[in-house]
C-alpha positions in Angstrom: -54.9 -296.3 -128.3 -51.4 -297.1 -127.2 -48.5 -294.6 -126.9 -45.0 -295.5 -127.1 -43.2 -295.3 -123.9 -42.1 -291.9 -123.0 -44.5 -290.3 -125.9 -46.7 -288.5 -123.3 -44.8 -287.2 -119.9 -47.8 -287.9 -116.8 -49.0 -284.6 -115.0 -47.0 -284.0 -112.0 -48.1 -285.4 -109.3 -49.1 -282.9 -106.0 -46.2 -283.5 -103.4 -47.3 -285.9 -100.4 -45.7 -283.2 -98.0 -47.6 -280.4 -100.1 -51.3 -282.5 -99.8 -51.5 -283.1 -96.3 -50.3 -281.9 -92.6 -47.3 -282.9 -91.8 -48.1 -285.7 -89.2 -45.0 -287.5 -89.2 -43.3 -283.7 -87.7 -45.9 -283.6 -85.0 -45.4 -286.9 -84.2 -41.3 -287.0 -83.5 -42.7 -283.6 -81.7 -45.1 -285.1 -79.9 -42.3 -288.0 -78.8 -39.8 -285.2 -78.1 -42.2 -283.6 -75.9 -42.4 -286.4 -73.9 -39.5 -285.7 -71.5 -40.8 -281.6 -70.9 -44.4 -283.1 -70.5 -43.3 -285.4 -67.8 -41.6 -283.2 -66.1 -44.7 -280.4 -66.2 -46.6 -283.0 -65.0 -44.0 -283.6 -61.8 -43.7 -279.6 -61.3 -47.8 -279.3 -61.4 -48.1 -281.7 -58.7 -45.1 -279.7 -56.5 -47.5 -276.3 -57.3 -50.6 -278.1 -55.9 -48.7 -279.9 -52.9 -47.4 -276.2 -52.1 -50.9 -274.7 -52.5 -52.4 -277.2 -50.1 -49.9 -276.8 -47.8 -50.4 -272.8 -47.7 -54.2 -273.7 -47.4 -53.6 -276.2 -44.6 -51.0 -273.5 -42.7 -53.2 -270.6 -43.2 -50.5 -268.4 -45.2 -53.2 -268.9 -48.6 -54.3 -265.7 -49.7 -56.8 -267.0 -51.9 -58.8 -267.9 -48.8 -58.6 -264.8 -47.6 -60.8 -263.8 -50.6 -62.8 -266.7 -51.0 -63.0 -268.6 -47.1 -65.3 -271.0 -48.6 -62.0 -273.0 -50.6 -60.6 -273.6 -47.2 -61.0 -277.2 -47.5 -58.7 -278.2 -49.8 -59.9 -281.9 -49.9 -63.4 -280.8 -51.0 -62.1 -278.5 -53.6 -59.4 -280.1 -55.0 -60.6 -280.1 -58.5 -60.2 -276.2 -57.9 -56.5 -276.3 -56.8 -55.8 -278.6 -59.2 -56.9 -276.2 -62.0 -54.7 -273.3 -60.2 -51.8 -275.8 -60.6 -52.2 -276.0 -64.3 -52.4 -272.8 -65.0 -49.1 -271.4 -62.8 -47.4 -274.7 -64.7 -48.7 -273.5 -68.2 -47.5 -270.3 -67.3 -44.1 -271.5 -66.7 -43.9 -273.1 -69.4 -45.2 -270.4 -71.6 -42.5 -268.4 -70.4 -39.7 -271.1 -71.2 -40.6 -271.6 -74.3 -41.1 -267.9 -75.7 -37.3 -267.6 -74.4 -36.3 -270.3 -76.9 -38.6 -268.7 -79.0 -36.7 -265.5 -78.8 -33.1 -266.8 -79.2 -33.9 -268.9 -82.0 -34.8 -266.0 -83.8 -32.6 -263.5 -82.4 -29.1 -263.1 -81.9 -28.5 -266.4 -80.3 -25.0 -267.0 -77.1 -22.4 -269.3 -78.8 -22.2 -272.6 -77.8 -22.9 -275.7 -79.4 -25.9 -276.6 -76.8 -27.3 -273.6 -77.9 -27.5 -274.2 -81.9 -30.7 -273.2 -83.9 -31.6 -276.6 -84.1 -31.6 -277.2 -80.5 -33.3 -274.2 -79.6 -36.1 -275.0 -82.6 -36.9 -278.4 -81.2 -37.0 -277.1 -77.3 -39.2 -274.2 -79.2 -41.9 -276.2 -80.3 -42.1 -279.4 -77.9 -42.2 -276.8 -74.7 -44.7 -275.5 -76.9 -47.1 -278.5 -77.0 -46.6 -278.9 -73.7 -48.0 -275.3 -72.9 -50.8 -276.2 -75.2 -51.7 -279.1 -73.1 -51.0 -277.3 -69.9 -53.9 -274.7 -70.7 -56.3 -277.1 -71.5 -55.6 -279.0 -68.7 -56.0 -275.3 -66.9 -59.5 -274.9 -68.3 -60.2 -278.5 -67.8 -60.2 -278.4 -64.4 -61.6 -275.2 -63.9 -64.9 -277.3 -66.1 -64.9 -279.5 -63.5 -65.2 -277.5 -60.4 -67.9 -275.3 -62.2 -69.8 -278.6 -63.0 -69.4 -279.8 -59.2 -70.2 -275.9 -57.7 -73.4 -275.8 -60.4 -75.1 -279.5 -59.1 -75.9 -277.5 -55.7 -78.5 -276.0 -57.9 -79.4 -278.0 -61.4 -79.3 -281.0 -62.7 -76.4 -282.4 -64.5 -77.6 -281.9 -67.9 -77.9 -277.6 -67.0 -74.7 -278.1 -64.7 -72.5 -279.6 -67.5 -73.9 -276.8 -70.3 -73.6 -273.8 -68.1 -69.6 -274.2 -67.1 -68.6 -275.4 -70.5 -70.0 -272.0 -71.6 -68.8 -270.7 -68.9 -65.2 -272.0 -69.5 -64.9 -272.8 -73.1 -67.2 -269.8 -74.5 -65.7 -266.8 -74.9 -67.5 -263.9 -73.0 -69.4 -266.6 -71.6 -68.4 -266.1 -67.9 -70.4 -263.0 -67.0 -69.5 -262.5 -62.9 -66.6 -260.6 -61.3 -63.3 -259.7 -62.4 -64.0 -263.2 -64.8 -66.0 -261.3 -67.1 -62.9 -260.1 -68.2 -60.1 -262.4 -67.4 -61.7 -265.8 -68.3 -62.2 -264.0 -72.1 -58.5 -262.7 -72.0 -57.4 -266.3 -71.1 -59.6 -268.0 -73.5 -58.4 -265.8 -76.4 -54.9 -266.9 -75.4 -55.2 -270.7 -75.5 -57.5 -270.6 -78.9 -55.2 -268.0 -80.3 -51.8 -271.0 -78.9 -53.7 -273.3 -81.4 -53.7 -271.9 -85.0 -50.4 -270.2 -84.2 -48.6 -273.4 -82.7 -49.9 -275.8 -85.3 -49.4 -273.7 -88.4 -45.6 -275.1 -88.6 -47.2 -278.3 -89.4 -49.1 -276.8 -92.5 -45.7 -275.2 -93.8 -45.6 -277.4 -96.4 -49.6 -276.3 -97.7 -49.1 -272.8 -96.7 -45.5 -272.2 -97.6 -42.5 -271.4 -95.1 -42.8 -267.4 -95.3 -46.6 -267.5 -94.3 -45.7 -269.7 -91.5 -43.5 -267.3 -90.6 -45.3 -264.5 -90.6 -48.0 -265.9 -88.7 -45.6 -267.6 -85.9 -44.2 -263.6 -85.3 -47.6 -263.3 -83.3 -47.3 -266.3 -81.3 -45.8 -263.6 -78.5 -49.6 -262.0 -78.2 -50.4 -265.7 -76.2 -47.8 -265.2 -74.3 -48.9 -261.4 -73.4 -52.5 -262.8 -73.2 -51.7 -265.3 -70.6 -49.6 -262.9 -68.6 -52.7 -260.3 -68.7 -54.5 -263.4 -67.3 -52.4 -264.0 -64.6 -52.0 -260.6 -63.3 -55.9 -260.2 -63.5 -56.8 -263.4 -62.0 -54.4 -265.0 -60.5 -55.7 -265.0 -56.4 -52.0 -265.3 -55.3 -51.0 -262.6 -56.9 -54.8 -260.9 -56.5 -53.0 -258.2 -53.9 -50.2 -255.6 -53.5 -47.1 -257.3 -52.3 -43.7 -259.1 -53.0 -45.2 -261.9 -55.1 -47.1 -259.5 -57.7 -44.3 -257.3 -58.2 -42.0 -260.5 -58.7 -44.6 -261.7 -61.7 -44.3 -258.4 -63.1 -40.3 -258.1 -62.8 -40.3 -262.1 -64.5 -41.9 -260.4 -67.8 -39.1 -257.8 -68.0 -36.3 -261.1 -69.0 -39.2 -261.6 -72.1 -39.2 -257.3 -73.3 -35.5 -257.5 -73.5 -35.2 -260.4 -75.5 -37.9 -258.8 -77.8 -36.2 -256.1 -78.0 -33.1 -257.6 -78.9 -34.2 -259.9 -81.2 -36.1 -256.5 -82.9 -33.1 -255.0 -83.0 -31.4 -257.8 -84.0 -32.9 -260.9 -85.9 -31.5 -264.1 -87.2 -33.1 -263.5 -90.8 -31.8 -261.0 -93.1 -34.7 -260.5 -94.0 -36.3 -258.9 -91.1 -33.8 -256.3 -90.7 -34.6 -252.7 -91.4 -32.6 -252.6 -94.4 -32.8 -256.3 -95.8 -30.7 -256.6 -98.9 -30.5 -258.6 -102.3 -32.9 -261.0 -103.2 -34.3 -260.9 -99.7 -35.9 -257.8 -100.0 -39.1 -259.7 -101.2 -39.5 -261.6 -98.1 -40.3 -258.9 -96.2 -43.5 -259.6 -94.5 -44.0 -256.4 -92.6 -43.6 -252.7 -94.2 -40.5 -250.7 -92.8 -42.8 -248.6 -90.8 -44.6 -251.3 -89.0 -41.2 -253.0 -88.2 -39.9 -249.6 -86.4 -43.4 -249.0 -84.4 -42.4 -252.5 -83.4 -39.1 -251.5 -82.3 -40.7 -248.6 -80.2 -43.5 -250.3 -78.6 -41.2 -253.0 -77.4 -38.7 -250.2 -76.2 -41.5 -248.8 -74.8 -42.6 -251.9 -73.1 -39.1 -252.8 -71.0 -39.7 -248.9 -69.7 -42.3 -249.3 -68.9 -41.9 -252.2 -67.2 -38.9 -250.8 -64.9 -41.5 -248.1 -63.7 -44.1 -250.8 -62.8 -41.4 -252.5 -60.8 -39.9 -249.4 -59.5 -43.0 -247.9 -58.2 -44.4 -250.6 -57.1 -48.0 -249.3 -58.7 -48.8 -252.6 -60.4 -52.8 -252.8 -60.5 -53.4 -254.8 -57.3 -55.8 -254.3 -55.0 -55.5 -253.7 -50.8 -57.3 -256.1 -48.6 -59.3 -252.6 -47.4 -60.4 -251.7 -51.1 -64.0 -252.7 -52.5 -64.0 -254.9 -55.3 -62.9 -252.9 -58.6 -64.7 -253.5 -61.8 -63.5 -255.4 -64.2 -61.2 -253.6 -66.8 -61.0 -252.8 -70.2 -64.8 -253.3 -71.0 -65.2 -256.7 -73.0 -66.3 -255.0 -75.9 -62.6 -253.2 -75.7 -61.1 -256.9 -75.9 -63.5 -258.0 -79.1 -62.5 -254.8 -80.8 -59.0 -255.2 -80.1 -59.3 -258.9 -81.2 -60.7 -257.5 -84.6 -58.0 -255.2 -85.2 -55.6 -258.4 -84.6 -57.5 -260.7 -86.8 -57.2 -257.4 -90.0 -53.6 -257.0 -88.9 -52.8 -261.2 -89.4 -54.6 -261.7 -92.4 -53.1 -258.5 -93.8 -49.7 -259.9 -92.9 -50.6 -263.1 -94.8 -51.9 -261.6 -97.7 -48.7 -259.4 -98.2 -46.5 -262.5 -97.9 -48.5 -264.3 -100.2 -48.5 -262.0 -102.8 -44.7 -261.4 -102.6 -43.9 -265.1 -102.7 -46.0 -265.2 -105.9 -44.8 -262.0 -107.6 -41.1 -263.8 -106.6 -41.9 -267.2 -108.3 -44.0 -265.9 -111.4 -42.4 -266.6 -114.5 -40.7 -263.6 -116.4 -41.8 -263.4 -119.7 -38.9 -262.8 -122.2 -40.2 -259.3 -122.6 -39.7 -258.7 -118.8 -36.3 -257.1 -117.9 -34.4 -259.4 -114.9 -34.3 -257.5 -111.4 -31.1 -255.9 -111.4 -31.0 -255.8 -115.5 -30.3 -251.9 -117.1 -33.6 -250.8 -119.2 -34.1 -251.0 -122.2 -34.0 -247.6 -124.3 -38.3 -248.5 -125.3 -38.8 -248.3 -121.6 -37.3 -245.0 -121.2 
């Protein structure tokens, strides 16, 4: 049967930016991180260079724990990975700092616009991304090479990728514990970094919400560094300087607590923006007061110099918190996320439902039957 034109109106159609990921943003990313990528790469090779020299002069204190690296030729798979991972830290910390001026109260300047800082935000991102696997990629290697004194290939290539890529898998040492805190950070830097490119699916405010706990991978990685990190393994100068680095990052957070871009994330948002509020009040001022808490107790860290490193005179310590300490923690961040989510979600539905013509406007007197 025909219809006239214009008789029947076709269904609307679901949005091409609301059906898929957004490829086309990952991809000008992608080419944007090109530049920061290159220059990782050039700034990884300087770390290695500078590790094998240290190993060549003797001034290494990673052979003073494990003698058996002291040829750097035969275990350069090994340096390599330790290359990676100081570059991934760096660039974990530069891009939480754009991180935390983009959202915060940003300096003036036109080189520092939101814009600007977005963009550097989320290609230094990638690049940290690609950085950690790198980081564990090498690390796979070396565990492949170390296992072949012993089994086959087949056992060799199975044990370090659950070793390296399984968490909890790594079950000797201090690794027991670090290699799990590490992992948790780089699979944790994947949901969190790619959820801007499911905006459109998801909707902008859960994005949001979820990106606020992209600064637990940073905290991860750090907790990863200090634990095992052999250069920084001891007392000293160059452990106290990582620790007095993540002081730059509690300020900021602080600040940008105190302070942030969106109205919405204030402690008294106002008008219509009251409904995006994806944390209660109470939860935004414990916030506030852990990260308070957190630039203290940094300062005393620094200022004491009692840091958590060892002495070259003290038996090995045992590896700290328990794993089962990190899992449960873990749970308790999964709950809190999803919590998040599901507040945000019902908000941004109760704020785009239809009132009914029965249903008084926000802001509207009542009506004398609803007294």
């Amino acid at each position: 049967m025909a219809h006239s034109s214009g008789s029947v109106k076709p269904p609307p159609r679901r949005t091409q930016e609301g059906a898929r990921f957004d490829w086309s943003a990952l991809r000008a990313d992608l080419r944007g991180a090109l530049p920061d990528a290159s220059l990782a790469l050039v700034v990884t090779g300087l770390i290695y260079w500078l590790l094998y020299v240290r190993i060549d002069n003797g001034t290494s204190v990673t052979i003073k724990i494990m003698p058996m690296l002291e040829d750097a030729d035969a275990f350069w798979m090994y340096w390599m990975c330790q290359a990676f991972g100081w570059s991934a830290m760096l660039w974990a910390y530069v891009t939480v700092i754009f991180g935390l001026l983009r959202s915060g109260p940003r300096p003036g300047g036109k080189w520092l616009s939101a814009a600007r800082l977005e963009k550097w935000h989320r290609t230094t991102s990638l690049t940290t991304i690609g950085l950690m696997f790198m980081h564990a990629f090498f690390f796979l290697t070396e565990q492949i090479r170390t296992n072949q004194d012993q089994w086959p290939l087949g056992r060799s290539v199975w044990t370090a990728f659950v070793d390296v890529f399984v968490p909890g898998g790594y079950a000797t040492g201090t690794g027991r514990v670090a290699v799990l805190v590490g992992l948790l950070a780089f699979y944790l830097a994947i949901p969190l970094g790619f959820a801007f490119y499911l905006r459109h699916r998801t909707g902008s405010r859960v994005w949001l919400a979820l990106h606020r706990f992209a600064i637990v991978v940073y905290i991860l990685s750090a907790w990863h560094t200090l634990l095992y990190s052999t250069q920084g393994w001891y007392d000293g100068p160059f452990r106290t300087m990582l620790w007095a680095l993540q002081l730059p990052i509690a300020v900021l957070l602080l600040v940008r607590l105190m302070a942030p871009a969106r109205p919405s994330e204030r402690l008294k948002p106002r008008g219509p923006r009251h409904r995006d509020i994806a944390l209660p009040i109470s939860a935004r001022v414990f916030g506030r007061i852990v990260a308070a808490a957190a630039v203290l107790g940094l300062v005393a860290v620094i200022g004491t110099g009692v840091d958590g490193g060892r002495s070259p005179e003290d038996a090995p310590l045992a590896p700290w918190p328990d794993k089962s300490v990190i899992w449960a923690g873990l749970a308790l961040f999964t709950l809190v996320v999803a919590a998040t989510v599901i507040r945000v979600r019902r908000r941004t539905t109760a704020a785009t439902r239809p009132r009914t013509s029965e249903e008084p406007s926000p802001g509207s007197a009542p009506r004398p039957q609803d007294l």
